[in-house]
Phi, psi and omega in degrees: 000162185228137195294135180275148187235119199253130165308100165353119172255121149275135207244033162216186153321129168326314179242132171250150180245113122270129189268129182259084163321135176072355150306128161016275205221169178249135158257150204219138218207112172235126199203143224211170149311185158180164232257184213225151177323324199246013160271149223265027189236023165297325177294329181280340163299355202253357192225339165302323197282309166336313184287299154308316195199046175237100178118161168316305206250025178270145182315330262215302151299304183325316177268354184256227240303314183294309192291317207223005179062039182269331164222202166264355171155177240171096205225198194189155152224183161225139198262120165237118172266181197267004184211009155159164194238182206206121165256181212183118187223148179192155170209175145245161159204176165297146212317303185329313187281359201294310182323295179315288189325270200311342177290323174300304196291316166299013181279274252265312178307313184304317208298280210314335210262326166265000188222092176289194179272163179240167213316325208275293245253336169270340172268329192285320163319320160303292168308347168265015186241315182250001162272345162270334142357283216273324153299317170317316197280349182290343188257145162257020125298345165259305215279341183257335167250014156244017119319316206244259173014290160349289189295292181315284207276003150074000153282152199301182172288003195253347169318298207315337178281340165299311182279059206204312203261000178271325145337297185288345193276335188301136175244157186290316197283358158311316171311297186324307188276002168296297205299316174321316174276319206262304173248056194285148178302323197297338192269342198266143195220127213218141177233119168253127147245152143153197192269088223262354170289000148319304156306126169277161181282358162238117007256149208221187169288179168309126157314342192254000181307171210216117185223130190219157222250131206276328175328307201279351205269182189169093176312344195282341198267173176284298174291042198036356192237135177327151183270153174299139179261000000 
C-alpha cells in the first residue's frame, strides 16, 4: 500500500520539561520543520539553517553564546527526508538560564521570518555552505558519502556539480519566507532536560508546558508519560 505523507499532529505540549536529577547542565532543544529531499526550496532551506545556526557566526551563536554568554555555543541542522524533514537547533546551558536560552532562540527564528540577511551576512553564509561542500568532496570518504546520499535519494549524479550555484541562487528574501513557512512559532516545539528544580518559576517557561520526571517518561506513548501502575 502506499503511505500517504501528512503534516505531522502533536500529540503533546509544545513545550516538554524533563527533569533529570543531577545533570550537569540543561539541553535546550528547539524543532521544526524542513524540507523534503525532493522539494524544491530545500536548497533555500539549507541556507535559512546555515543563517541561523550553521557556524561561529550564525545568528543562533551569536546571540546565545557572543551576546550573552549563555552557553559555549548554539548551533542548528536540517534533516530532509524522503517523505518529510526535521530542522533541530540545540544548545546546553545552565538549568537557571535554560528558560532565556530557549526565549533567545525562538526570537532569532521569529527574527529571521521579519529580518532577511543582508548582502554581507548571506554571502558569508553561502560561502560556509559550498566551501563545507567543497571539503566534503576533497576526501574519498566525502566524495563516497555524497555518492551513496545520491544513490539512495534516486538523483542523478551531476547534482554534486549543481549544488554550488543553486546555493548562490538563493535571495534573502527567499530565506525570510522559508522561515515564515516552515517555521512559524505555532509550529515549533522546544524539549528542555536537565535539573530543572533549579529554575525559578518567575520568569520561567510556558505554564502549559508538559513536565515530566525522566522516572515517568515513555517514548512509546503519544503523550510521553508512563500509565499509573
Amino acid at each position: 500500500p502506499v503511505v500517504e505523507a501528512r503534516e505531522p499532529v502533536s500529540q503533546a505540549a509544545s513545550t516538554v520539561l524533563l527533569q533529570l536529577p543531577g545533570a550537569g547542565q540543561s539541553s535546550v532543544a528547539l524543532v521544526g520543520g524542513f524540507s523534503t529531499q525532493g522539494d524544491d526550496d530545500r536548497r533555500i532551506g539549507q541556507v535559512a539553517n546555515a543563517v541561523l545556526g550553521g557556524g561561529y557566526s550564525s545568528r543562533l551563536n551569536q546571540e546565545v553564546r557572543i551576546r550573552r554568554g549563555l552557553a559555549y555555543g548554539a548551533g542548528s541542522r536540517g534533516e530532509a527526508g524522503e517523505r518529510g524533514g526535521m530542522w533541530l537547533a540545540r544548545t546546553q546551558t545552565d538549568h537557571r538560564n535554560a528558560p532565556q536560552v530557549l526565549q533567545v532562540m525562538r526570537a532569532e527564528v521569529a527574527r529571521l521570518a521579519e529580518q532577511p540577511p543582508g548582502a554581507e551576512e548571506l554571502a558569508a553564509r553561502k560561502a560556509s555552505l559550498v566551501g563545507g561542500f567543497a571539503r566534503q568532496l576533497d576526501t574519498t570518504a566525502g566524495l563516497g558519502a555524497a555518492v551513496g546520499e545520491l544513490w539512495v535519494q534516486r538523483r542523478p549524479l551531476e547534482s554534486l556539480g549543481t549544488l554550488p550555484a543553486q546555493i548562490e541562487a538563493v535571495q534573502a528574501a527567499q530565506v525570510a519566507d522559508y522561515a515564515r513557512r516552515r517555521w512559524a512559532a505555532v509550529t515549533l516545539r522546544a524539549v528542555v532536560v536537565g535539573d530543572l528544580a533549579e529554575v525559578a518559576p518567575e520568569p520561567g517557561f510556558d505554564p502549559q508546558a508538559l513536565r515530566l520526571d525522566v522516572a515517568e517518561l515513555d517514548l512509546e506513548r503519544p503523550d510521553l508519560r508512563s500509565p499509573p501502575r
